[in-house]
C-alpha positions as CSV (number, residue, x, y, z in Angstrom):
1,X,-60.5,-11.6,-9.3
2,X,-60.6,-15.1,-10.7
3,X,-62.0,-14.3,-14.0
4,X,-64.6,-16.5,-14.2
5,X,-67.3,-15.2,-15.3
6,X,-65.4,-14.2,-18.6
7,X,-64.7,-17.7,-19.1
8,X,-68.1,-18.9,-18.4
9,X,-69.4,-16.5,-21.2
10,X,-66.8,-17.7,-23.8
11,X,-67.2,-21.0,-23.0
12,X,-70.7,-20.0,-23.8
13,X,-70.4,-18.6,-27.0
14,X,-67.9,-20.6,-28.1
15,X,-67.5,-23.7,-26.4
16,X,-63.9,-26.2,-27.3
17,X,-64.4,-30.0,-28.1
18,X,-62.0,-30.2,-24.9
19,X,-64.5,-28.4,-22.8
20,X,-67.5,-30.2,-24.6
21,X,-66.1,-34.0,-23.9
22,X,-65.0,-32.4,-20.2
23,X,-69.0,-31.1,-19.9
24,X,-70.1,-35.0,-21.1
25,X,-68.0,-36.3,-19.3
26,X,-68.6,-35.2,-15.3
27,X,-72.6,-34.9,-16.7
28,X,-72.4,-38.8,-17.7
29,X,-70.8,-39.1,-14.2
30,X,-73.7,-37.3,-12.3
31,X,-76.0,-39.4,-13.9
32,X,-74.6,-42.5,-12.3
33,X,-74.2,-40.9,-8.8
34,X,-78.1,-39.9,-9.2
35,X,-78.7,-43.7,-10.4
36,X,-76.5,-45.4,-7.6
37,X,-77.6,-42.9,-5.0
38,X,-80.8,-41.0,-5.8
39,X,-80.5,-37.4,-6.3
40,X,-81.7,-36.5,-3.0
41,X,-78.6,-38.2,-1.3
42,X,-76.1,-37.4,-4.2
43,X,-73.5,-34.7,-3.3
44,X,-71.1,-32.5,-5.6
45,X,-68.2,-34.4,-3.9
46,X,-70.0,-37.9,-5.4
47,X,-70.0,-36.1,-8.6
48,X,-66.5,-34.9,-8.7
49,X,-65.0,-38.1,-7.2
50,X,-67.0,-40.3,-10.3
51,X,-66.0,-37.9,-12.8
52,X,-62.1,-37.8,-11.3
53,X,-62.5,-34.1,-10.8
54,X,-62.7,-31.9,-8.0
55,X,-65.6,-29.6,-6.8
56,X,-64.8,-26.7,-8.4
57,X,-64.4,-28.5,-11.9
58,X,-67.6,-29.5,-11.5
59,X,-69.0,-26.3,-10.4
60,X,-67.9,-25.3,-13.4
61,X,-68.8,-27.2,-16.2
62,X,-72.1,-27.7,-14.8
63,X,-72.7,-24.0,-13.7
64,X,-74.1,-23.3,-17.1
65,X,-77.2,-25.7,-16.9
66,X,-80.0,-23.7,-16.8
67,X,-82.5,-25.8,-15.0
């Protein structure tokens, strides 16, 4: 197992300024892929190519959004 969901819930509770400025960081980056290309049309490969991350990066960081 990957361990994920461990790291999810610290990451939680107790979240780094690494893993906050990571978090700002690809979320500044979907904000511009949803500007350029409407959110409809955006994909999580936009994403991860603006942010200079791959998919599963943003999976995530951005896995904790409750929306």
């Amino acid at each position: 197992m990957s361990g994920i969901g461990e790291r999810r819930k610290h990451a939680r509770a107790d979240p780094s300024a690494d893993y906050v400025h990571k978090r700002a960081a690809i979320l500044e980056a979907a904000a511009r892929v949803f500007q350029q290309t409407g959110y409809e049309r955006a994909s999580m490969n936009d994403v991860a190519m603006e942010a200079g991350a791959d998919r599963a990066s943003v999976y995530y960081y951005l896995s904790l959004i409750h929306i």
